[in-house]
Every structure is written in C-alpha cells, then in structure tokens.
C-alpha positions as CSV (number, residue, x, y, z in Angstrom):
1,X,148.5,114.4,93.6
2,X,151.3,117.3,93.5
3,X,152.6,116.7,89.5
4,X,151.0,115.2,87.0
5,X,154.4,114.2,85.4
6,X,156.4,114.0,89.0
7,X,156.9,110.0,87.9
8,X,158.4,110.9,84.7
9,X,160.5,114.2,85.6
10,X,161.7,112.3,88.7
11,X,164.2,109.6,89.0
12,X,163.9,107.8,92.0
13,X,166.6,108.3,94.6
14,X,167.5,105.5,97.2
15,X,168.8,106.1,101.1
16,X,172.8,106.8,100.9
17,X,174.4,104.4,102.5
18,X,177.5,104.4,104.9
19,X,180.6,102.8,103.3
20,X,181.2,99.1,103.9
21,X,184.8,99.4,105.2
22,X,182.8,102.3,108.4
23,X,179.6,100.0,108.6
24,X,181.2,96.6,109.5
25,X,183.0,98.0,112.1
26,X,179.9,99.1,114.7
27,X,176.3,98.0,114.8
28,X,174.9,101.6,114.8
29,X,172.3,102.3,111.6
30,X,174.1,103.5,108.5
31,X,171.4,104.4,106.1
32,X,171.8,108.0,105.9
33,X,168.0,109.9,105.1
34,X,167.4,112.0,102.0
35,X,166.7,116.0,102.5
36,X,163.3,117.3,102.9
37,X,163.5,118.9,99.4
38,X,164.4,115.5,97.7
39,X,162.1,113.4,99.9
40,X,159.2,116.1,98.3
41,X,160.2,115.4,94.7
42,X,160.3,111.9,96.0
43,X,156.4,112.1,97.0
44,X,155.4,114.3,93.8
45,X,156.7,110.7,91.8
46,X,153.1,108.8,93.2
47,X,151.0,109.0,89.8
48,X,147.2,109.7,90.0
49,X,146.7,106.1,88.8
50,X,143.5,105.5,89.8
51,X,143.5,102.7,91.8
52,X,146.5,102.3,94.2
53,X,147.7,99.0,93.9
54,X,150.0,99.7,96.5
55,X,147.5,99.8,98.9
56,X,146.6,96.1,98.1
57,X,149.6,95.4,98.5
58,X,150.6,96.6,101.9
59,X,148.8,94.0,104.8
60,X,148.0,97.2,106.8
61,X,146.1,99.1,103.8
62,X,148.2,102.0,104.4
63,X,146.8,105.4,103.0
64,X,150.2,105.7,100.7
65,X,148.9,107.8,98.1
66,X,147.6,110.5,100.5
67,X,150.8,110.4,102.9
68,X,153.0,111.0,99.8
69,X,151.0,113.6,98.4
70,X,151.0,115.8,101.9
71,X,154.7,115.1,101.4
72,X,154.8,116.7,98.8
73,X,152.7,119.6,99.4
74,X,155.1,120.2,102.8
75,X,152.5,119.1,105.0
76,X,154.4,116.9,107.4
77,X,151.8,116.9,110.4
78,X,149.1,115.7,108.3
79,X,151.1,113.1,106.9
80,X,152.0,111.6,110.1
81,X,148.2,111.5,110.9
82,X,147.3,109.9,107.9
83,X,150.2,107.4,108.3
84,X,149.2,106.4,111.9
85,X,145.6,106.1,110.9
86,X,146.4,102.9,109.7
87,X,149.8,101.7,111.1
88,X,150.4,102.1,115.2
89,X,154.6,101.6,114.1
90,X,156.1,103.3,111.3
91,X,159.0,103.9,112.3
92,X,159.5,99.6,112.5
93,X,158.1,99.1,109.7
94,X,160.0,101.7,107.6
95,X,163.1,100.1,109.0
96,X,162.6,96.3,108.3
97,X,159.3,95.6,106.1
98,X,160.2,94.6,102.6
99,X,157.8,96.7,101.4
100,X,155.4,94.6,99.2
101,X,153.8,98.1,98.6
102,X,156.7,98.9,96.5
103,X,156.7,96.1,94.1
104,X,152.8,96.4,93.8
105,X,153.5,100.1,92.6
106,X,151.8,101.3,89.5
107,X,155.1,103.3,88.4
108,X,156.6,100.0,88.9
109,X,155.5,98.2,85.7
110,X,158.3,99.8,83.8
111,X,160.1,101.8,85.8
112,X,161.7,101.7,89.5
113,X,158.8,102.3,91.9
114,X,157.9,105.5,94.0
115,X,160.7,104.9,97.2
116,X,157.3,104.7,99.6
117,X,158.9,102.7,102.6
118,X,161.4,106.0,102.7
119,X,159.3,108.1,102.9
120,X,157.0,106.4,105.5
121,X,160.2,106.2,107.8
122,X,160.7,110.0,107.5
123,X,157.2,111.0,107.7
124,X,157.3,109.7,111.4
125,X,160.7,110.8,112.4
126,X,160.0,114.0,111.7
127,X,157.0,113.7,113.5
128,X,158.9,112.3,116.6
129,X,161.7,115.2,116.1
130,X,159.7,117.8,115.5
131,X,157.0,117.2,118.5
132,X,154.3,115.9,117.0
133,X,153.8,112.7,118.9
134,X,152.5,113.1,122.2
135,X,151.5,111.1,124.4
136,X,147.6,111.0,124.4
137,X,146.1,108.5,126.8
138,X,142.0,107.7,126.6
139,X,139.9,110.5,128.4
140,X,138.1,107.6,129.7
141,X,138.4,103.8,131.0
142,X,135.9,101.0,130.3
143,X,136.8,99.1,133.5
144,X,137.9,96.4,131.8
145,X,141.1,94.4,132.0
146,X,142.8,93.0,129.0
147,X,146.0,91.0,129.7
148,X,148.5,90.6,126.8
149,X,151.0,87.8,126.6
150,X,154.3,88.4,124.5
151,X,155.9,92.0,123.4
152,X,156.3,92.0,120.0
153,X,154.9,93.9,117.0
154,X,151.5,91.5,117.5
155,X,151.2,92.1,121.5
156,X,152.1,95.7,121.0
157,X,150.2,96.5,118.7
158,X,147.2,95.1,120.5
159,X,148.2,96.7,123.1
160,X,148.3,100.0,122.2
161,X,144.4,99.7,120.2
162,X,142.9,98.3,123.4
163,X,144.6,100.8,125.7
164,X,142.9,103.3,123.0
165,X,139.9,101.9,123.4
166,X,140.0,102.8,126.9
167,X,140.5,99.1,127.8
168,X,143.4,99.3,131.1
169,X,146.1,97.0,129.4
170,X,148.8,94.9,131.0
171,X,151.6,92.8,128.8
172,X,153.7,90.4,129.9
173,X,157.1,89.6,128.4
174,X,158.8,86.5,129.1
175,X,162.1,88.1,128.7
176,X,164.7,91.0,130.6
177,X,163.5,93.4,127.7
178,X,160.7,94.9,126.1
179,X,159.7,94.3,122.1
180,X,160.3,90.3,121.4
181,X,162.4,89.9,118.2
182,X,162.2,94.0,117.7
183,X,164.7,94.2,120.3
184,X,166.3,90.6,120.8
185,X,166.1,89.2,117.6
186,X,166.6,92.0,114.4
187,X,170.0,93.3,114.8
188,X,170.9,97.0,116.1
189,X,172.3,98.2,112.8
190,X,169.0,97.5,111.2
191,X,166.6,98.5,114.0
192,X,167.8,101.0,116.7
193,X,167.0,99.4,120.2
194,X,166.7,103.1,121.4
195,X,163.7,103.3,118.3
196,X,161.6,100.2,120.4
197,X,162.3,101.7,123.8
198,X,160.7,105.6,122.6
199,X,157.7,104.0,121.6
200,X,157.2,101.5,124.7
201,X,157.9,104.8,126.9
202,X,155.3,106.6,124.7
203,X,153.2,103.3,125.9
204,X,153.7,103.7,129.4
205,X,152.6,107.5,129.1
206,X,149.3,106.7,127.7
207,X,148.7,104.0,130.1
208,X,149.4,100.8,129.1
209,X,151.6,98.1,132.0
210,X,154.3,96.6,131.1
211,X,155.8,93.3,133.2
212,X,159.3,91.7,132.0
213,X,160.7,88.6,133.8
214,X,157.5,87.0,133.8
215,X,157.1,84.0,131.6
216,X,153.2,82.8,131.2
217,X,153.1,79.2,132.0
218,X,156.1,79.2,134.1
219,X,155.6,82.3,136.3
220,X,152.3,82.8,136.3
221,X,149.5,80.4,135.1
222,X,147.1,81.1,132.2
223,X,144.6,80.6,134.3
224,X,145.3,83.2,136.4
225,X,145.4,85.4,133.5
226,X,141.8,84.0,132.5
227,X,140.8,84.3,136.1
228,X,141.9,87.8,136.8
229,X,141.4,89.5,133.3
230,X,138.4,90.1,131.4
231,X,140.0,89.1,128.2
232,X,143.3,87.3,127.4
233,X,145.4,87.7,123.6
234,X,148.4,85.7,123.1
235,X,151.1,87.1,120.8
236,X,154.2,84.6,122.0
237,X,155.3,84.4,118.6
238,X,156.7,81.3,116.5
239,X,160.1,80.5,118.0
240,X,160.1,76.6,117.5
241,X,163.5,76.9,115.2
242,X,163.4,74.3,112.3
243,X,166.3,71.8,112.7
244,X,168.6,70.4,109.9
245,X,168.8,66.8,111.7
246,X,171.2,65.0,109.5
247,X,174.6,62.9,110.4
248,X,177.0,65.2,112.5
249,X,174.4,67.5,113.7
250,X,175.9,66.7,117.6
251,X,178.9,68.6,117.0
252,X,180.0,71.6,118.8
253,X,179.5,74.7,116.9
254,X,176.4,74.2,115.1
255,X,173.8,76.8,116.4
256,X,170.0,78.5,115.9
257,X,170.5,81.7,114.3
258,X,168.1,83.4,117.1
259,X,170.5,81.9,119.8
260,X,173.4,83.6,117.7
261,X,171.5,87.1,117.1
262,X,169.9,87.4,120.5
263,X,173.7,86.8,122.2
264,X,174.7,90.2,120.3
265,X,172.3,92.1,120.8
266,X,172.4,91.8,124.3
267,X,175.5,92.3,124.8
268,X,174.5,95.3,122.8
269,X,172.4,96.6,125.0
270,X,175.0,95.8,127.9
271,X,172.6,92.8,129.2
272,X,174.1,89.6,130.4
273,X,174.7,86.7,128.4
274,X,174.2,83.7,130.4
275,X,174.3,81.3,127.9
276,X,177.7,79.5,126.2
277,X,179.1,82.2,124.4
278,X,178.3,82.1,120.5
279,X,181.3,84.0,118.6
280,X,182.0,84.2,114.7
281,X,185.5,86.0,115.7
282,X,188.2,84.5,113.3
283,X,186.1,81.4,112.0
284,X,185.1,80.1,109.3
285,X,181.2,80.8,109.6
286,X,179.0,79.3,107.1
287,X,175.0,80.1,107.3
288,X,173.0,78.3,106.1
289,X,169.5,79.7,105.2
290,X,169.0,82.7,102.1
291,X,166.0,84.5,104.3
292,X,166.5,87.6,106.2
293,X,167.4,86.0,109.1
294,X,169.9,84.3,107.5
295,X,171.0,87.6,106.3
296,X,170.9,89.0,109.8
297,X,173.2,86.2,110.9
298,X,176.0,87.4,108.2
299,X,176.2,90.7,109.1
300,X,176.7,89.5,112.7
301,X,179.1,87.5,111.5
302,X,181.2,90.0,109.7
303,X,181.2,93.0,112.4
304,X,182.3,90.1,115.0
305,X,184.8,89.5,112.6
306,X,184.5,86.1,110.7
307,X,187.3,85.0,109.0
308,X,185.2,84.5,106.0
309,X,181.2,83.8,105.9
310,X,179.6,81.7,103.0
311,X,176.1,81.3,102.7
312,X,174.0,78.2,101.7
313,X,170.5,78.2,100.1
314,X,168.3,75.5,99.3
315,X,166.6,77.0,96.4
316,X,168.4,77.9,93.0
317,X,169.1,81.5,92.7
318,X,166.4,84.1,91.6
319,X,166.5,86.3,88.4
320,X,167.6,90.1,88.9
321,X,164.3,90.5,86.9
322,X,160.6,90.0,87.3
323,X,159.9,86.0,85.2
324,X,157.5,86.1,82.8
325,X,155.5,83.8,85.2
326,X,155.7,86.3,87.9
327,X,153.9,89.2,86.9
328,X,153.1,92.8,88.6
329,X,151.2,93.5,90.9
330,X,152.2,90.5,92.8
331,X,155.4,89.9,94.6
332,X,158.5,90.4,93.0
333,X,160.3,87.2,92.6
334,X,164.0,88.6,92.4
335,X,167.2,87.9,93.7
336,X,167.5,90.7,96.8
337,X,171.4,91.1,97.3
338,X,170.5,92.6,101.0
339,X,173.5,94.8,102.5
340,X,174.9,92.2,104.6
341,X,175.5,90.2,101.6
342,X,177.3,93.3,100.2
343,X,179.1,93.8,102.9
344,X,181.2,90.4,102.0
345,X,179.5,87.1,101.6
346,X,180.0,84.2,98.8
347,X,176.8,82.6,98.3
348,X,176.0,78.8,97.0
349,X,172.2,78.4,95.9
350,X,170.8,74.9,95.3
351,X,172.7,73.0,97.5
352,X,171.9,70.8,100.3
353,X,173.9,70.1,103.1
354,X,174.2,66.3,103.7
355,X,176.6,65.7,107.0
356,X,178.7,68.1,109.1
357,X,181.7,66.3,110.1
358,X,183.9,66.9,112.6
359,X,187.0,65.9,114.9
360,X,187.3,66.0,118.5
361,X,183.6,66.7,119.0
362,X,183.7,70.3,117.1
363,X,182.6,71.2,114.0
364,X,185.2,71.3,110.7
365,X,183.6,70.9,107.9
366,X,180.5,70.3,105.7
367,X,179.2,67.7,102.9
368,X,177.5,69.2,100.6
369,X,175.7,68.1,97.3
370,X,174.4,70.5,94.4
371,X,170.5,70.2,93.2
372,X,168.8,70.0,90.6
373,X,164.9,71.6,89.6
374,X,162.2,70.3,87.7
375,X,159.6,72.7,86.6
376,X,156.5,73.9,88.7
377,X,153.9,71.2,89.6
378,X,150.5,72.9,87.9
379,X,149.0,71.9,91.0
380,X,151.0,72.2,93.9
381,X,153.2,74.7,92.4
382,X,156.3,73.0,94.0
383,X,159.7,72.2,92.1
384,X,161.4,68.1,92.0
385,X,164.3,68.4,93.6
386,X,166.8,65.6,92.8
387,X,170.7,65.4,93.5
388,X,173.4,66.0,90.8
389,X,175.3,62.5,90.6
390,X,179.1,63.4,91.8
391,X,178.4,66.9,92.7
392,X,179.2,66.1,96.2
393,X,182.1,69.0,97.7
394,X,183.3,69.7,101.3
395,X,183.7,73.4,102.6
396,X,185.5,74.3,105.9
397,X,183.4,75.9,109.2
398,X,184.2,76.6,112.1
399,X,180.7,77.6,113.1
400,X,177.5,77.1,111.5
401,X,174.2,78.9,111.9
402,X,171.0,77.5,111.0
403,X,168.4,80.3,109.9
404,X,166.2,77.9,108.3
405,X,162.6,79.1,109.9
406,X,160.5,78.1,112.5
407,X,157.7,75.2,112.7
408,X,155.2,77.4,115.0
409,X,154.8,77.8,119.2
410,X,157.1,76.5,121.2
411,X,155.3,73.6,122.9
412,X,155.3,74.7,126.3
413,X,152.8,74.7,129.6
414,X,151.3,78.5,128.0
415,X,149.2,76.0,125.5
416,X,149.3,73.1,127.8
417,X,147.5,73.8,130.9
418,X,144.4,74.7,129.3
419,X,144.9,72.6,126.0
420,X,144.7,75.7,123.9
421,X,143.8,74.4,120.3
422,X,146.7,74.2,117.5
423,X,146.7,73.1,114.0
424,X,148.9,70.6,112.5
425,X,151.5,73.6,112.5
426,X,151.3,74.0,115.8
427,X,149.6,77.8,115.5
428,X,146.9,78.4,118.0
429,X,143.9,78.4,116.3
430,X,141.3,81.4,116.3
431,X,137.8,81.8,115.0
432,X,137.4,84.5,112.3
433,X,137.5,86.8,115.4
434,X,140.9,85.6,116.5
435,X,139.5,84.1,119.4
436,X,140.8,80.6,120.6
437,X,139.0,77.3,121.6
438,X,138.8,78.9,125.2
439,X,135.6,82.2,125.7
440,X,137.5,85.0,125.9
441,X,141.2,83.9,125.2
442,X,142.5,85.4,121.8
443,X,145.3,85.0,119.8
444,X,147.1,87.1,117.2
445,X,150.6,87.2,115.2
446,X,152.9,84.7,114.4
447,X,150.8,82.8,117.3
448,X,148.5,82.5,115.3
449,X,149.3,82.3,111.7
450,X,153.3,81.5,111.4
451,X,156.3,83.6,110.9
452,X,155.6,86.1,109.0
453,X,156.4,89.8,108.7
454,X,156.0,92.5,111.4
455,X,153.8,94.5,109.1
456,X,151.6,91.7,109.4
457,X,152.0,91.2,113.0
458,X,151.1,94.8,113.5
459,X,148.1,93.8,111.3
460,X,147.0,91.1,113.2
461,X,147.6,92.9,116.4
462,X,144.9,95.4,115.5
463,X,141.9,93.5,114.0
464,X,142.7,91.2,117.6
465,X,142.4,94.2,119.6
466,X,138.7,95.1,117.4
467,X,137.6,91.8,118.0
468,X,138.7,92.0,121.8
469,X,136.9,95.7,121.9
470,X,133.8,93.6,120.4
471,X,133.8,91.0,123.2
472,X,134.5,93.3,125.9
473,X,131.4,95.5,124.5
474,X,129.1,92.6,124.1
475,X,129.3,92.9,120.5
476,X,131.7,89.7,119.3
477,X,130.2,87.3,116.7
478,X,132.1,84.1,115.9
C-alpha cells in the first residue's frame, strides 16, 4: 500500500456529474472522470487491512487492493493487467455494477468507502486510450469447436476464455446487434453502445465469430449446434418479464419495461423499430418497479419528455443508513436515490397497485392501495404484508411500464427440442460444471441462475468456459 494514513488524510471524491437541466436533454454519458492526480490520492485511500473484504465481496474476486495500489504508485499498465486477470470487462462493469466491493470495504465501517468501481473504470480507459489493449489472439488452436448461444456479458465472456484457450469460437445472437441487454436493454447514457461495440471488434481481432439474425431454435436447430460443435454453452439470458395480471391489465398503454428501453435504444443506434411505437412524450408515465430497471425506465421517460413520471414500489422505503440488523460486510441495505430519480421523479413505496382502469380501451388511471409490514419471519426472513383499510387512492397515467423482474427463460423451441432440463424457475439446470442434462451442452448466466448482475454474468461466463476447456481436454468431472 502507497500511505499508511491515505484513508484518513483523504476524503473520498465522487465522479462530477453533468447538470440535470444538460443531461435530460441527450442520452450521451454525463459522469465526468476525476484527474489522474486525484484518482492516485483516490488509490493511496485502500488501508493495509489485512484481509480485503472487498475481494469477498466482488463475485469476480477482483485483485482491488493491488489495482489501487499500482494506481497509486502511477503504474497504470500494471494495473490494467492486474485488473484483467480477473475480469475480461471492466469497462462494463465500472459503468453499471453496483459495486458490492464498495460496501464490503474495510474503510467503510465508519467512513465512506475507497471509490473502487472509479477507479476500475479508469484503470481500463486509460489502458484502451493509451494503447495498451491489443488485440492478442492464441498462438495456437485446439481444433476444437465451441458454439455460444446469446451475446451478453455470460456468452461473451465465455467467449472470449475459450477463444483464449485456443478453442475456435462462434456466438450466435438472436438479435440485429451484438451484446444482449449491454447494447439493447441498459440505456446509452449509462453504457456507451460505442464502449460494447470496441470490445466485440477487439473480439473479432483475436478470433472469435460472431453471427446476428440467427435465433437458435428458430433459425437453426440445437441439434445442429450439438451436431456440428464439439461443445455447446447457452447464455440466452432470463427475459420471461414478470406480469402484474390484475383487472384492467388489457388496456392500451400498459408495457414491459424491456419493450420500452429496447425501442430507444434502437432508435439510438439508428436501427429500425418495428414494433408499435412506445413513447413517454407528454404523458403521464407511472413505473412501476424500484429496481434498476425500473430506474432505467425513468430516465427514458424524462429525456423523451414525460409530462411527469411517478414511481411505484412494492416494498416500504429503505433507511439512508446501514439497520442495525444489516451489518458490514454484507450488502448495504439503503435507500439508493439513483440519478434518474434525481433527475425528477416522485416516488410511492409500499403500495400495491390493484386495477388500471381505463376508457375507450387506453389506459387513464390507476387504483392503488398503501401496505402495511409486519416484522421479519425468523425463518423465512419475509415481511406480512396486509392492506391499510381506506387507504385506497387513484393517480393518473397515460402509460405505464412494468419493471417488475423476470421469472427465468423464455419457454421457447431452444429448450424444447431436446428437453433441456429447468428447475421450477425455469433456469436450465447445470451440474457443478455448468453442464446441462445433455453430454456436452452447457449453460451459464442468467440461463442458468436468474437475473442477476453482469458482474456475475461475467463470472459465470468464465468458470463455464473452464469447465468447457475441461471437457474439451478430457478433463471434466461432474
């Protein structure tokens, strides 16, 4: 470590952020990045603590101690290495993980924690601006053939180990575009489209195949797949949206948020939008859903510009601070007021919505009803929920957006055909080597174990691609 003290001389400094009234009015990026000099001090705040909790913390075991040390010590290259060593994306990853590293901090326990996830996204831009990613494909092929279904964080990360390993890789993407919800479903202000499409290009160079248009189980049997690959991983994600099926659901103007966030970011990108057009342009949007996506949806809203976006959550409204029930090093449990909400959002927690009503066959308003908790079952851990007696109110929408999660795999003939295994979740289910109920078939990501983060996804993407390597080598065990 760089100074002893660094976490007690140094305050930590956030990521400046582009004025509200500018932000709302494009969908560029608007977190502007601290100087090399502050990012340094920033790194020199990572105490010698012994054992890094933030490690534990971080699904991809991230080396952050060393990283944020060479940061400190101005070695930028060796920080990059050390970065990659363990994570195949950083610069995703330091745009949209929540970083569970940060609230696992040791400097955390009583003071704000070292800004890690900051630094991470700077260590690899400067290694992108300054030249040192190249690409670097294997010196030497296996002869083997490793197909990859889906193209997010999961499939690409798979990708990119087996094509390492000297495996020849081809991935197949259902849709027009390259990265899954990376490009199509996390919006542009959040995650630069052109930030997916350097490192797929960076792909290509080292020798990995891409195919778009081609939807397995459509276009192309599994089968084939089986039949023409040595080994087949399936990273399709968890796009089955959960429904809110209660009276009025019929009506016109009541939509999935990924139908909503996809439409924008196509048209984004200048791709076509085929679909009925999904606009929050002078309405009354209501969201309902507190999660990111939810948050995503907002945003949207506001830069197509809603009339006014409230936002409805299930769940009463965290503390600002950690419980007493919640201790470190574990997750923060904390009300996260994420920019979009800044950028002009009332929010009703504990509510339940209980009709959408309507005239004409479109959407006007909502029924609503406030909730009440009882404490945690010691068992379960879940809260009673129970209506408030008269607490019943209306609010106006002209749209609504349900970001309420997704219930696993979209049931479609990719599982069918070969009656690939699925829990009662409906993830495809995978030995402890990720492999399915079919030799030689694998699965990974949200595929496997529900939507999740893409730090995970990138997680599961690499111990698939080990296992794969294992198979391929004759070395797999169940």
């Amino acid at each position: 470590m760089g100074e002893v003290k660094g976490f007690l001389k140094y305050n930590r400094l956030e990521l400046k952020k582009e004025s509200v009234e500018n932000r709302i009015t494009h969908y560029n990026e608007f977190l502007q990045p601290l100087t090399e000099e502050e990012l340094k001090t920033q790194g020199a705040r990572c105490m010698d603590c012994g054992i890094p909790f933030c490690q534990s913390g971080c699904p991809i075991d991230n080396l952050i101690p060393e990283w944020n040390d060479l940061v400190y010590r101005d070695r930028w290259q060796d920080a990059a290495k050390r970065l990659l060593s363990t994570n195949n994306f950083p610069e995703f990853t330091g745009r949209v993980c929540p970083a569970p590293c940060e609230t696992s901090c040791v400097v955390s326990i009583n003071r704000p924690a070292v800004t890690i996830k900051n630094i991470e996204k700077s260590i690899i831009e400067k290694a992108f601006n300054d030249g040192y990613i190249k690409p670097n494909p294997p010196k030497n092929r296996t002869g083997k053939q490793v197909a990859v279904v889906g193209s997010g964080p999961a499939g690409l990360a798979s990708a990119d180990q087996l094509n390492k390993r000297g495996h020849s890789v081809t991935l197949f993407e259902k849709n027009e575009v390259l990265g899954g919800l990376l490009t199509l479903g996390i919006p542009d202000y959040k995650l630069d489209k052109n930030i997916v499409e350097r490192r797929i290009n960076l792909m290509k160079l080292e020798g990995v195949e891409f195919k778009i248009n081609c939807d397995i189980g459509k276009d192309i049997k599994l089968s084939e797949l089986q039949k023409n690959f040595d080994a087949v991983v399936l990273c399709s994600g968890a796009e089955e949206p959960r429904d809110l099926k209660v009276e009025g659901r019929e009506l016109d103007g009541i939509h999935f948020a990924m139908d909503f966030l996809k439409q924008q970011n196509r048209r984004n990108g200048n791709r076509n939008v085929i679909e009925k057009e999904i606009s929050a342009k002078g309405k009354n949007v209501v969201v309902i859903g507190g999660g990111d996506t939810g948050s995503d949806c907002i945003g949207t809203s506001i830069r197509q510009g809603a009339k006014s976006v409230i936002n409805l959550e299930l769940m009463p409204q965290l503390p600002s601070e950690r419980a007493k029930g919640n201790p470190w090093p574990d997750w923060a449990l904390i009300d996260r007021v994420s920019t979009s909400i800044e950028e002009g959002c009332k929010r009703e927690f504990a509510v339940m919505t209980k009709a959408f009503l309507g005239k004409d066959g479109n959407i006007e308003k909502l029924k609503i009803v406030k909730l009440k908790f009882g404490f945690p079952d010691p068992k379960t851990g879940r809260r009673s929920m129970t209506e408030i007696p008269n607490s019943e109110f209306e609010i106006e929408a002209d749209l609504v957006i349900l970001a309420l999660g997704f219930l696993g795999t979209v049931k479609n003939n990719l599982l069918d055909e070969l009656k690939i295994a699925t829990d009662q979740r409906s993830n495809v289910i995978g030995d402890k080597g990720y492999m399915t109920n079919l030799n030689g078939i694998f699965t990974a990501g949200d595929m496997r174990v529900g939507q999740s983060l893409v730090v995970r996804a990138i997680n599961e993407g690499r111990n698939v691609a080990e296992s794969i390597d294992e198979y391929l080598m004759k070395e797999y065990k169940a």
